[in-house]
TIVEX-397807 format. One record per residue (C-alpha): residue in three letters; chain; x, y, z. Coordinates in steps of 0.05 Angstrom, whole numbers. Layout:
site type: ALA&mol: A&X: X&Y: Y&Z: Z
...
! end
This chain:
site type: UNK&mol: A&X: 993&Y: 184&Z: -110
site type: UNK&mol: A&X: 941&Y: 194&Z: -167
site type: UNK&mol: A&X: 932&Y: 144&Z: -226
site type: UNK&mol: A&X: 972&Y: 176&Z: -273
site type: UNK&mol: A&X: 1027&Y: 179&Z: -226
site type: UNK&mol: A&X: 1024&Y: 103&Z: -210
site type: UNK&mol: A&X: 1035&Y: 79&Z: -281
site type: UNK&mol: A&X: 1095&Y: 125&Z: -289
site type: UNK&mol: A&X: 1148&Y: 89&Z: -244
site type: UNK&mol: A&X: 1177&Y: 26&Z: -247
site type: UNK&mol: A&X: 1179&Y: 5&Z: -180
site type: UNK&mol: A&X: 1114&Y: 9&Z: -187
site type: UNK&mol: A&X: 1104&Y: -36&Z: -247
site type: UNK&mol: A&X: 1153&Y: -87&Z: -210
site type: UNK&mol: A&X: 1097&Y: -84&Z: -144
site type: UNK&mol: A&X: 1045&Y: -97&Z: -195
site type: UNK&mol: A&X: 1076&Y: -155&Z: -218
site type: UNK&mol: A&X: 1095&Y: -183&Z: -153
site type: UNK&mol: A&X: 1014&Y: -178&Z: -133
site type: UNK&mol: A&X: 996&Y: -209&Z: -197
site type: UNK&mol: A&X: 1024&Y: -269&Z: -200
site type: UNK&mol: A&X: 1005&Y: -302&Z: -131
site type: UNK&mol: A&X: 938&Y: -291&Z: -145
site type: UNK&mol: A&X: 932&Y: -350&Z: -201
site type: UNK&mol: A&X: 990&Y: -377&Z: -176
site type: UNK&mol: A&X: 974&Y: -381&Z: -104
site type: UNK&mol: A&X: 906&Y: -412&Z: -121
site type: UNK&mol: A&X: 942&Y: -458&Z: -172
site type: UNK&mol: A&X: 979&Y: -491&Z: -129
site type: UNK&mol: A&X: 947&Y: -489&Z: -68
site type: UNK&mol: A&X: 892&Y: -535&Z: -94
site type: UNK&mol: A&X: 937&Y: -572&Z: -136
site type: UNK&mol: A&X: 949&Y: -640&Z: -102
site type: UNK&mol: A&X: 873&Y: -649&Z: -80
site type: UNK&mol: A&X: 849&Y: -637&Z: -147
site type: UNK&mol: A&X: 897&Y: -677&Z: -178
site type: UNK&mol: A&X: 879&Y: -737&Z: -123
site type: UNK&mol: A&X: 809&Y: -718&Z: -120
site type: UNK&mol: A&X: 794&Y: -707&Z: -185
site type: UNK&mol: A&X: 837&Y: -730&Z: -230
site type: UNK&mol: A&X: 860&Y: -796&Z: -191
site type: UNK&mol: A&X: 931&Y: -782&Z: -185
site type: UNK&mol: A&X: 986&Y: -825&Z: -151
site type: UNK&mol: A&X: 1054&Y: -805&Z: -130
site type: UNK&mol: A&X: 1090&Y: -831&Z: -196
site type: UNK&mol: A&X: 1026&Y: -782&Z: -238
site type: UNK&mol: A&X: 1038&Y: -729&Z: -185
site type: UNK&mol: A&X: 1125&Y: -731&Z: -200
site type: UNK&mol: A&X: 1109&Y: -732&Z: -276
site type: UNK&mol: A&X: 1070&Y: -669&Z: -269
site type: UNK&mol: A&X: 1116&Y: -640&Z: -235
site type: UNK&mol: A&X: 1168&Y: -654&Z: -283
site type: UNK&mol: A&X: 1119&Y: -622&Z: -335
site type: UNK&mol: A&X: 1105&Y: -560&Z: -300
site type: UNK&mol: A&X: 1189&Y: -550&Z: -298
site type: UNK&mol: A&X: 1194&Y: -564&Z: -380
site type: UNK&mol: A&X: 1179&Y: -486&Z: -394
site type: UNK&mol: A&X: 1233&Y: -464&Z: -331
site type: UNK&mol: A&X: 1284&Y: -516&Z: -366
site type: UNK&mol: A&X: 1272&Y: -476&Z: -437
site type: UNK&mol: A&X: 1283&Y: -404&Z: -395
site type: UNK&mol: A&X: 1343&Y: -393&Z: -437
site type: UNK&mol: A&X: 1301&Y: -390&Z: -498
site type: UNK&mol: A&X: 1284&Y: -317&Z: -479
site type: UNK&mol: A&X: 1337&Y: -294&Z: -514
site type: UNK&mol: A&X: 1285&Y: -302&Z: -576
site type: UNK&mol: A&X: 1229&Y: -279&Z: -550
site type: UNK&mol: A&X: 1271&Y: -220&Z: -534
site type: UNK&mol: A&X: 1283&Y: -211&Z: -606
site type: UNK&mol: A&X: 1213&Y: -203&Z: -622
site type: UNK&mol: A&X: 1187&Y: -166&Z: -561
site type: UNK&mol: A&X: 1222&Y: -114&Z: -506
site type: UNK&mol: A&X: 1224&Y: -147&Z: -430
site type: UNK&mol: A&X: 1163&Y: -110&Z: -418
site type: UNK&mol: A&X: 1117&Y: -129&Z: -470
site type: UNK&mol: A&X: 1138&Y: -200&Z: -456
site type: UNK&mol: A&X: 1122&Y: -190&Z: -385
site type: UNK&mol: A&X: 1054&Y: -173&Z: -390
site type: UNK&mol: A&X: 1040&Y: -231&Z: -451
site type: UNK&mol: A&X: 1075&Y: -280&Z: -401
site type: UNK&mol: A&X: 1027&Y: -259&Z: -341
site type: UNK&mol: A&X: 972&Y: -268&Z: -386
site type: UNK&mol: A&X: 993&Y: -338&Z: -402
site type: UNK&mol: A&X: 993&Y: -349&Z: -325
site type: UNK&mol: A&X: 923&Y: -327&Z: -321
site type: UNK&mol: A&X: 893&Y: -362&Z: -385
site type: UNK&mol: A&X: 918&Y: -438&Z: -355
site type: UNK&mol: A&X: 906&Y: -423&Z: -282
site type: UNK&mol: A&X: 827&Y: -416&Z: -323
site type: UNK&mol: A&X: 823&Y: -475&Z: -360
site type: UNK&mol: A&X: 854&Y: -522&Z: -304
site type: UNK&mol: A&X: 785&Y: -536&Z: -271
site type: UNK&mol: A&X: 755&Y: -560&Z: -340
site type: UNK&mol: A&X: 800&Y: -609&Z: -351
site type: UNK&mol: A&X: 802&Y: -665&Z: -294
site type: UNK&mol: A&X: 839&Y: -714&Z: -325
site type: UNK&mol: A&X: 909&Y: -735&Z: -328
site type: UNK&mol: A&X: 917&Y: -705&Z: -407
site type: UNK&mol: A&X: 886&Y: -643&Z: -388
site type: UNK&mol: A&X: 911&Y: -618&Z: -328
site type: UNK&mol: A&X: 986&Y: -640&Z: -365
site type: UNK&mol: A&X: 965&Y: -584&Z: -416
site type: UNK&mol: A&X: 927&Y: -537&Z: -377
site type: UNK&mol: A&X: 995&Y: -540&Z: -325
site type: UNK&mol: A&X: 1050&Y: -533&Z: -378
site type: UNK&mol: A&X: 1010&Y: -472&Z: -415
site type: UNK&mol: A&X: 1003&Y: -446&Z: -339
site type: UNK&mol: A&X: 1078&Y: -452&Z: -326
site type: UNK&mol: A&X: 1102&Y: -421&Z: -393
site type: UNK&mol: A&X: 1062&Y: -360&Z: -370
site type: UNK&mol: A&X: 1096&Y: -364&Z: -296
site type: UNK&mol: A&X: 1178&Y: -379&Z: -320
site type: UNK&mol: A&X: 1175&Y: -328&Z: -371
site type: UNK&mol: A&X: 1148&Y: -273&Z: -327
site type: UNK&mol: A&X: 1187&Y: -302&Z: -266
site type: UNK&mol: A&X: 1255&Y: -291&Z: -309
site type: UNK&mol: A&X: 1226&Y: -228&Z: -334
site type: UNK&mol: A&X: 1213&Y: -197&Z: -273
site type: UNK&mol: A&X: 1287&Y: -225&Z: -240
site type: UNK&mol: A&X: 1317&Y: -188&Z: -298
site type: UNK&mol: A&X: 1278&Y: -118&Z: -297
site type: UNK&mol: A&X: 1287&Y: -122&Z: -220
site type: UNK&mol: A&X: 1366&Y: -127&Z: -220
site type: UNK&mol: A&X: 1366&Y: -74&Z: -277
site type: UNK&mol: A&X: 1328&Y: -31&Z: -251
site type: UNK&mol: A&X: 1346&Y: -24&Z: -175
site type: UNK&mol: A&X: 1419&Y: -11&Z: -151
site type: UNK&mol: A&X: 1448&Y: -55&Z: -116
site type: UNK&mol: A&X: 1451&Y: -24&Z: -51
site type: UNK&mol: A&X: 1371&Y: -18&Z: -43
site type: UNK&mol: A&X: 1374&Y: -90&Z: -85
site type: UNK&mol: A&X: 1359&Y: -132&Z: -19
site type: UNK&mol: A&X: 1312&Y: -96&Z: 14
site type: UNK&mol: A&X: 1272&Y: -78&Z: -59
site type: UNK&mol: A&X: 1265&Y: -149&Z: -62
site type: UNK&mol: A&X: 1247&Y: -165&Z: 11
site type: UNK&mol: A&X: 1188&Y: -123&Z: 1
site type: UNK&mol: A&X: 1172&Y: -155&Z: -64
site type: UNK&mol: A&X: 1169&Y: -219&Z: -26
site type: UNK&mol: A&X: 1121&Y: -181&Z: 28
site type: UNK&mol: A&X: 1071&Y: -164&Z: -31
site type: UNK&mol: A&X: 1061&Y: -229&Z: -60
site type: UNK&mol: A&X: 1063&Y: -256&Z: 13
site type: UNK&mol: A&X: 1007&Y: -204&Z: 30
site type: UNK&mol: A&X: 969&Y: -218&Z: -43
site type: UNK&mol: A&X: 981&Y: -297&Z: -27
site type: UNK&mol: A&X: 943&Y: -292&Z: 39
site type: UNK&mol: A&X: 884&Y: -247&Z: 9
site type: UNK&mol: A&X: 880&Y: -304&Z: -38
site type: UNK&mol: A&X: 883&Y: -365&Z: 0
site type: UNK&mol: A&X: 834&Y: -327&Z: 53
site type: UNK&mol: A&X: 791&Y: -319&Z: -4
site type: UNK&mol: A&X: 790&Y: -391&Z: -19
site type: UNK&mol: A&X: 786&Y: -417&Z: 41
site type: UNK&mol: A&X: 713&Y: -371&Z: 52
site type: UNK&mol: A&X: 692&Y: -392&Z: -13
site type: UNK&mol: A&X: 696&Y: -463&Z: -12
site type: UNK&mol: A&X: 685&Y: -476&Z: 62
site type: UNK&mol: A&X: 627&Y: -417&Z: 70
site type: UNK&mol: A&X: 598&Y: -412&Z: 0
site type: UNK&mol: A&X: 611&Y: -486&Z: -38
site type: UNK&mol: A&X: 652&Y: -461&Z: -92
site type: UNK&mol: A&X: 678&Y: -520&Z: -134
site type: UNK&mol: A&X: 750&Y: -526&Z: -166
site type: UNK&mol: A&X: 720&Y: -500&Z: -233
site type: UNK&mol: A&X: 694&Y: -434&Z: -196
site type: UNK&mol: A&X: 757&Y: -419&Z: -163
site type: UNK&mol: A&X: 814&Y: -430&Z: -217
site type: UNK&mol: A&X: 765&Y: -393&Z: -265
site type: UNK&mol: A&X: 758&Y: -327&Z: -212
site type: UNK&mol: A&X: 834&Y: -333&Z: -200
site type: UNK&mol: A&X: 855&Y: -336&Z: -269
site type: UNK&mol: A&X: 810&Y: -286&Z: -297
site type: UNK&mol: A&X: 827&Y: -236&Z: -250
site type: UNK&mol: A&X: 902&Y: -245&Z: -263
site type: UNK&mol: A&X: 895&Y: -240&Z: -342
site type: UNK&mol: A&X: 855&Y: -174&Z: -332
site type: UNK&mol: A&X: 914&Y: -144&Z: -288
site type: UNK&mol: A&X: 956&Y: -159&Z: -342
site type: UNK&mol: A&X: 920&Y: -123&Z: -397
site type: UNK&mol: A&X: 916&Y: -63&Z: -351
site type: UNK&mol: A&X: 988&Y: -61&Z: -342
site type: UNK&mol: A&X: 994&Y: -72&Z: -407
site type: UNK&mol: A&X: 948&Y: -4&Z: -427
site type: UNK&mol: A&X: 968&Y: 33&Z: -370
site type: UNK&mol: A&X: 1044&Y: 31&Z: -361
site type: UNK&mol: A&X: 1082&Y: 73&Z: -406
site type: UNK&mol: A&X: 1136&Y: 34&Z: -433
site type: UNK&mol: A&X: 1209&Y: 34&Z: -399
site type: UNK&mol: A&X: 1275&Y: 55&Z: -440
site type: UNK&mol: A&X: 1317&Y: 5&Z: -423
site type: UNK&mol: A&X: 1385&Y: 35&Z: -392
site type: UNK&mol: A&X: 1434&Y: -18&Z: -414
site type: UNK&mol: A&X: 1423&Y: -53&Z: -486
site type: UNK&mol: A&X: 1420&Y: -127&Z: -454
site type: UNK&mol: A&X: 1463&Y: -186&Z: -493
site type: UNK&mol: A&X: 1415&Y: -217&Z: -552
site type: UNK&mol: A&X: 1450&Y: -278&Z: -556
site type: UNK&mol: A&X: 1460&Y: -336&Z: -508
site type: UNK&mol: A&X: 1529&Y: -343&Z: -460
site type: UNK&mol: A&X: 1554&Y: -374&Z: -397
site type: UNK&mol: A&X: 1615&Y: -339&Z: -362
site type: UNK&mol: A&X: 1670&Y: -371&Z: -323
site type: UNK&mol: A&X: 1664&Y: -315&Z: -271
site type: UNK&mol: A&X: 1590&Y: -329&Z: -255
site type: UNK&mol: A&X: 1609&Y: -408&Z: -247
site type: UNK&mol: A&X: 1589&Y: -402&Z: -169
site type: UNK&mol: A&X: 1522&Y: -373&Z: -182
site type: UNK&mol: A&X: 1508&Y: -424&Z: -239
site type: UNK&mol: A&X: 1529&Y: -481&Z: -186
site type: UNK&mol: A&X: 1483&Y: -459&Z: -120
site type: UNK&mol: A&X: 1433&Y: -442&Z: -173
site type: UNK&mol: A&X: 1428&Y: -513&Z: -198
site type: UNK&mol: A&X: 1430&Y: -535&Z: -135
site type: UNK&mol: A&X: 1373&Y: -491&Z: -101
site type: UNK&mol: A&X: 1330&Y: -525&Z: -154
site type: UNK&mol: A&X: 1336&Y: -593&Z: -136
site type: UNK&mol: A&X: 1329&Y: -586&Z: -66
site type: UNK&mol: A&X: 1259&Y: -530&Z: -70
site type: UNK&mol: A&X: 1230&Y: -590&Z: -111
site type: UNK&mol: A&X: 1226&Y: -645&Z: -61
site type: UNK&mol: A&X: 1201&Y: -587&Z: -26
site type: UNK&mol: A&X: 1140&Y: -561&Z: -74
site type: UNK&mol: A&X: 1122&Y: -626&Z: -93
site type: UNK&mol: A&X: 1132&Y: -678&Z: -36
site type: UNK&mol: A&X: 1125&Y: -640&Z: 22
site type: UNK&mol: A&X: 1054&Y: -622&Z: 12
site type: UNK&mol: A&X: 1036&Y: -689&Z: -17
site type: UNK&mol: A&X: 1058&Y: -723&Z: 53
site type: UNK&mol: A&X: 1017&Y: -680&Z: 81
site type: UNK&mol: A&X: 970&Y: -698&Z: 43
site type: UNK&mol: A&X: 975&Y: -771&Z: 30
site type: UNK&mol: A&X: 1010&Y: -795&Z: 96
site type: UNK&mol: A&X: 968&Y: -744&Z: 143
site type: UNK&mol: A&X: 903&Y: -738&Z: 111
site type: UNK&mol: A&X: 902&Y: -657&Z: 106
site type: UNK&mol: A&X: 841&Y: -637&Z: 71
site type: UNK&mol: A&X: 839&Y: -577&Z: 17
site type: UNK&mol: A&X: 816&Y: -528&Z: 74
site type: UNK&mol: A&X: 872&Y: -548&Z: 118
site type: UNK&mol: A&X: 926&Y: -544&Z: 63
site type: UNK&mol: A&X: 894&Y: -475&Z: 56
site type: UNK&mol: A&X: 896&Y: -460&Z: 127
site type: UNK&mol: A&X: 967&Y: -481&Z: 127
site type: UNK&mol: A&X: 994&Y: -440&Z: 67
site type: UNK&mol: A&X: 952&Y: -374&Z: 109
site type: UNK&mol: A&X: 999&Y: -388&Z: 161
site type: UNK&mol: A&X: 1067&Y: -390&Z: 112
site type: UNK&mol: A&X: 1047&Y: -324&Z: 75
site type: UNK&mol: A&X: 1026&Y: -287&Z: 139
site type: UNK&mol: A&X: 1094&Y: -309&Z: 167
site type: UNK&mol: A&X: 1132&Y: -285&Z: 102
site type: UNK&mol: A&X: 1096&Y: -227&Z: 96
site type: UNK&mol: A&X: 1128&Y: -204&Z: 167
site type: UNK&mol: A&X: 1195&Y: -248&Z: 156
site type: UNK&mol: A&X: 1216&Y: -222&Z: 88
site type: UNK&mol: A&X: 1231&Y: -156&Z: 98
site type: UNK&mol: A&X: 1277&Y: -162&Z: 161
site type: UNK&mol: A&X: 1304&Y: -224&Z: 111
site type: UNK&mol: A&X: 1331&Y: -168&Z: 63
site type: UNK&mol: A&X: 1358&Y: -120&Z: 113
site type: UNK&mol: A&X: 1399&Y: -188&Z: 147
site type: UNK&mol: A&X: 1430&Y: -200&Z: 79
site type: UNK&mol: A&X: 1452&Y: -127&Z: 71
site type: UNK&mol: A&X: 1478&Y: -125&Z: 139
site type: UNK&mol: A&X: 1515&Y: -192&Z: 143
site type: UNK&mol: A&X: 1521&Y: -209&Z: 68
site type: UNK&mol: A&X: 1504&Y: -262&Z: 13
site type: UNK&mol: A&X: 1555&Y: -314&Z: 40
site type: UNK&mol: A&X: 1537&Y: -318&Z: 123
site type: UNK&mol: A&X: 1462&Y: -314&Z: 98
site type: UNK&mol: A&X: 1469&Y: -374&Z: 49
site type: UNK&mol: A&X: 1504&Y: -411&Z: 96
site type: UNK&mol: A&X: 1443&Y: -397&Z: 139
site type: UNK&mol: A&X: 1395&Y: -419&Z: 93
site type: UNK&mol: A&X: 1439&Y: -481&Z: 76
site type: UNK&mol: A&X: 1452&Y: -510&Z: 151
site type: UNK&mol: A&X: 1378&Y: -501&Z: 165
site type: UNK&mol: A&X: 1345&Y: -536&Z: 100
site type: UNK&mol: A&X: 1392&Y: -590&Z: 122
site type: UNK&mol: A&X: 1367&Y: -599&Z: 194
site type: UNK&mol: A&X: 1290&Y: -590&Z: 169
site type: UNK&mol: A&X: 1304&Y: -646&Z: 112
site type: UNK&mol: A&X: 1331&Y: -699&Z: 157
site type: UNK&mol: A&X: 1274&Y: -679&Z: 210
site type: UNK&mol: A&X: 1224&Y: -693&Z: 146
site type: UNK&mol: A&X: 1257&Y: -762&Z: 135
site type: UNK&mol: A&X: 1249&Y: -776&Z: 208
site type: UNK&mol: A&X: 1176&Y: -752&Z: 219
site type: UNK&mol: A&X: 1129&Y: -793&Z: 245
site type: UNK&mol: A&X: 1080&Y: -740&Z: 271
site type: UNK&mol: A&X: 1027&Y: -694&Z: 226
site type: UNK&mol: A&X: 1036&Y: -631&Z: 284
site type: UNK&mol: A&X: 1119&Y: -643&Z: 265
site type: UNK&mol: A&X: 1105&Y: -645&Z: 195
site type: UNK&mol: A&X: 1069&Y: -575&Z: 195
site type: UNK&mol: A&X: 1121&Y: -547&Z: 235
site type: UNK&mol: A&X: 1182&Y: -568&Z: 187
site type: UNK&mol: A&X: 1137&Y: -539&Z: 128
site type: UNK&mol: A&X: 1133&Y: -473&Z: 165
site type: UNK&mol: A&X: 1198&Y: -469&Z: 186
site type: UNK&mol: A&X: 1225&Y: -487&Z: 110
site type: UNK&mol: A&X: 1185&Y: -428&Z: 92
site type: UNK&mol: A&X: 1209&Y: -376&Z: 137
site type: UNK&mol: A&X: 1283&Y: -391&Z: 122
site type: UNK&mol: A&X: 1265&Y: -408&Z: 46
site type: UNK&mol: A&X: 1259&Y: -324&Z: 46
site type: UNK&mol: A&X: 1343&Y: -319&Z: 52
site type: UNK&mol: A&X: 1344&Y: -342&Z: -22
site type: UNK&mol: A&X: 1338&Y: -277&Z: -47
site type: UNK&mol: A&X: 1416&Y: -269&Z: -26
site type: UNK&mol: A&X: 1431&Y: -309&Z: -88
site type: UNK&mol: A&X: 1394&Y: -263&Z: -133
site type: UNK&mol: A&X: 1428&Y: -197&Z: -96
site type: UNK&mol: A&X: 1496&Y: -241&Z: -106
site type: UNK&mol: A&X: 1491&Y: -247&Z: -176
site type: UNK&mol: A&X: 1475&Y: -176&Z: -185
site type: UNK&mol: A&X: 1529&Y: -152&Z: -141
site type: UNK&mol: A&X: 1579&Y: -198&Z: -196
site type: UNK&mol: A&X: 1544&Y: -185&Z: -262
site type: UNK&mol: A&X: 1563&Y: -139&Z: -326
site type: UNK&mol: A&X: 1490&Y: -97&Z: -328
site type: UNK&mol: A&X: 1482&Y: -116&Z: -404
site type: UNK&mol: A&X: 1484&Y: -196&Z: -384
site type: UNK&mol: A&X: 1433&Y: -200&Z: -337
site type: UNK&mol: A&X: 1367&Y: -209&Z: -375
site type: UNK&mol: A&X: 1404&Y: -272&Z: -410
site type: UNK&mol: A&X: 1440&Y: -303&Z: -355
site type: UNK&mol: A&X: 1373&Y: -299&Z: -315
site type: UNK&mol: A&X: 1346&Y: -335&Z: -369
site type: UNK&mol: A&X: 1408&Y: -388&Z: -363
site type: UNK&mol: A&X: 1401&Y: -392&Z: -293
site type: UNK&mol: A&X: 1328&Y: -415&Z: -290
site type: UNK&mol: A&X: 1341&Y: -455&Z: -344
site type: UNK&mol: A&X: 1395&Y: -485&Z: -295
site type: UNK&mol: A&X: 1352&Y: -477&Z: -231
site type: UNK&mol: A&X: 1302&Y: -521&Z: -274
site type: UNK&mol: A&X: 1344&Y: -579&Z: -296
site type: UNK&mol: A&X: 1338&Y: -620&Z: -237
site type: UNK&mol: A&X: 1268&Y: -595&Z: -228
site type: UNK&mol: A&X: 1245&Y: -629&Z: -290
site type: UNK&mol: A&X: 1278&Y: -696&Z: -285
site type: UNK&mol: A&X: 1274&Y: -697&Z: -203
site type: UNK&mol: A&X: 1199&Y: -703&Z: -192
site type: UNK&mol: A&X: 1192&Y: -760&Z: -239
site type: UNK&mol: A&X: 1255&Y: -796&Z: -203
site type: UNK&mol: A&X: 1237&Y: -793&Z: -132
site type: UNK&mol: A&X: 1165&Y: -804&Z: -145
site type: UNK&mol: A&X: 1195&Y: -871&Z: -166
site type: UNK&mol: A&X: 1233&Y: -875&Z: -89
site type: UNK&mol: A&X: 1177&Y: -843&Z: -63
site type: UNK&mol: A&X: 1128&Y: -912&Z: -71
site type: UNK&mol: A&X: 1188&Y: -952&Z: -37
site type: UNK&mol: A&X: 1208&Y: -894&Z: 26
site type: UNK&mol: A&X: 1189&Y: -828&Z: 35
site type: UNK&mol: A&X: 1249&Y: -812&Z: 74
site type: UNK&mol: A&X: 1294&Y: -831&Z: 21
site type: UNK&mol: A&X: 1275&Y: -772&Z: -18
site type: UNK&mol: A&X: 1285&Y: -726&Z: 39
site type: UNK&mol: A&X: 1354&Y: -749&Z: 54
site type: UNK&mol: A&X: 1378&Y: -740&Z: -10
site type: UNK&mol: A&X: 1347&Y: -662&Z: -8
site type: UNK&mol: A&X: 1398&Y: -654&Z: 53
site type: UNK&mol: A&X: 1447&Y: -689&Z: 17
site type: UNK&mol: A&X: 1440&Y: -629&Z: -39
site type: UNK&mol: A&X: 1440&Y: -574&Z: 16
site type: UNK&mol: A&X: 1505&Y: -603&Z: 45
site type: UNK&mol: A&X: 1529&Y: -591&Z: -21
site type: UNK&mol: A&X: 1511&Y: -519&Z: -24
site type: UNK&mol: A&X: 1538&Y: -505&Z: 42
site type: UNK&mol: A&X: 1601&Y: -527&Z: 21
site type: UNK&mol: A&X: 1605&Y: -489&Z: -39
site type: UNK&mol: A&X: 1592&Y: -422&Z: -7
site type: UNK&mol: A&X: 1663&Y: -421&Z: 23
site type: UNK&mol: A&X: 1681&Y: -400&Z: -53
site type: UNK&mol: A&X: 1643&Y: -333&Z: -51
site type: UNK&mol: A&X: 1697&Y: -290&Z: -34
site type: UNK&mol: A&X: 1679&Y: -229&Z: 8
site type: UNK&mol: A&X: 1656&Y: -163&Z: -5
site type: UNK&mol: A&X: 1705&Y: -106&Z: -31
site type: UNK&mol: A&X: 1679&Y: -35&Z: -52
site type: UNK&mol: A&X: 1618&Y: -62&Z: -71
site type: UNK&mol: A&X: 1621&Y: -121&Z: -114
site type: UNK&mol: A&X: 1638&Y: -188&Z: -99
site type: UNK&mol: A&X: 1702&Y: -210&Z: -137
site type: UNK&mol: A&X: 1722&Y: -284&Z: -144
! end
């Protein structure tokens, strides 16, 4: 395919987008909780508030309805990726508890934007039949991106010295360049339903709106307090965190395709209830462990079956008017994120007093979203009526 060809589809625009964002992303968070122990002195109560920041801009999702007033999806793509890149930059240069507040919430605007973006222009633009397997590959690329990245970490710092500073700078430079070159090369998309300009939550997507709150409670005890035990209770250094994470994206990278192609063969509801039984079994485990070999297990294992999610996306399409999907993809992270912002804080709280507490109560939530999936009614020509 030559050059010009590339910037005329957009499938490929969507693969561009799924490389782009691991790479600042990937090297964000990655180095996250030893720079913000090593460097900026944080304790689990600093490390929840953070957190809690970092969710503010995924909580205020819904507020794309006015950026979408002002700019087309794609144009607001492309300014959102930037906005990842520029406060992946700055983080290194600010190693104190003010700055990496700022440098993380000017970060995650850049990230929930483009993250509800993308959803959106992915659900409109790929039929539902293809939808699963379209987005098991996107899940491949930023796997395959996310490993690049993370082995390039690892050889810098380990082989060549490279500080914090060097790192976020390389990794967020390189993503805001990628999004000025989409932004000059890709011609610019009609869109082939007008979306909804004005904000809305339907009775008939009450299911989705449920499992969606839900899945963001229990993938925050996840992000944030899974790696910190690792951390904190096992000692892992930066280049074992990284070593680790190498492991979860090559394991993706293979996992997520066949991960699609299960949820078109055996559909949304059996490959929830997958995902469901097994978060609960890994969280109890997590409460239980006593062991830093167990501990890396559970944290690959939530990541291989973490890759099912995507059924709720392909769900939601499957139930959706076309023209509501940018805006209720905008609710929904705004819904994914309430719990995230208010959660960290909270169980960084339990955390000082039992670190199992906080894993029992993210079974707790996946018992909950078991349950609920015996209210998705099954397939019928297609869609998924309730």
């Amino acid at each position: 395919m030559n050059i010009k060809a590339f910037f005329a589809t957009r499938e490929q625009l969507l693969y561009l987008f799924a490389a782009a964002v691991p790479i600042a992303f990937t090297a964000w968070n990655s180095l996250l909780n030893n720079f913000a122990i090593e460097s900026a002195q944080f304790d689990g109560e600093k490390i929840g508030l953070l957190q809690s920041i970092r969710e503010v801009p995924g909580l205020l999702a819904f507020s794309i309805v006015f950026v979408l007033l002002i700019f087309r999806q794609q144009n607001a793509a492309y300014l959102s990726l930037f906005l990842l890149g520029l406060g992946t930059l700055l983080t290194g240069f600010f190693p104190t508890t003010l700055g990496l507040y700022t440098t993380t919430l000017i970060m995650s605007v850049g990230f929930h934007y483009l993250e509800t973006l993308n959803n959106s222009l992915s659900l409109q633009w790929i039929d539902t039949k293809n939808a699963p397997s379209f987005l098991g590959k996107l899940s491949a690329i930023r796997s395959f991106i996310g490993l690049a990245t993370l082995a390039t970490l690892y050889v810098l710092m380990k082989f060549f010295n490279v500080g914090y500073v060097g790192i976020y700078v390389l990794s967020g430079g390189l993503t805001m360049f990628l999004a000025l070159v989409a932004w000059l090369g890709f011609e610019h998309f009609k869109d082939d339903v007008l979306q909804e300009t004005k904000l809305f939550m339907r009775k008939k997507y009450w299911i989705f709106y449920v499992l969606t709150f839900l899945a963001g409670a229990r993938r925050q005890i996840v992000v944030v307090f899974a790696g910190f035990l690792l951390v904190e209770k096992f000692h892992f250094t930066v280049e074992n965190m990284v070593l680790l994470l190498i492991t979860n994206t090559v394991l993706n990278m293979i996992f997520a395709p066949y991960a699609g192609k299960l949820i078109e063969r055996f559909g949304e509801k059996l490959s929830l209830r997958i995902e469901y039984l097994s978060i609960v079994l890994i969280f109890i485990l997590y409460g239980l462990v006593q062991s830093q070999s167990m501990a890396v297990s559970l944290y690959i294992l939530d990541n291989l079956f973490f890759t099912i999610a995507i059924a709720l996306k392909t769900y939601f399409q499957k139930i959706a008017d076309p023209k509501d999907i940018a805006i209720t993809s905008g609710v929904g992270f705004t819904i994914n994120h309430i719990a995230a912002v208010f959660l960290p804080f909270t169980l960084g709280i339990v955390w000082i007093y039992s670190h199992s507490a906080v894993f029992f109560i993210g079974a707790a939530i996946a018992v909950v979203s078991f349950v609920l999936t015996f209210f998705i009614a099954k397939k019928e020509q297609g869609c998924v009526y309730m």
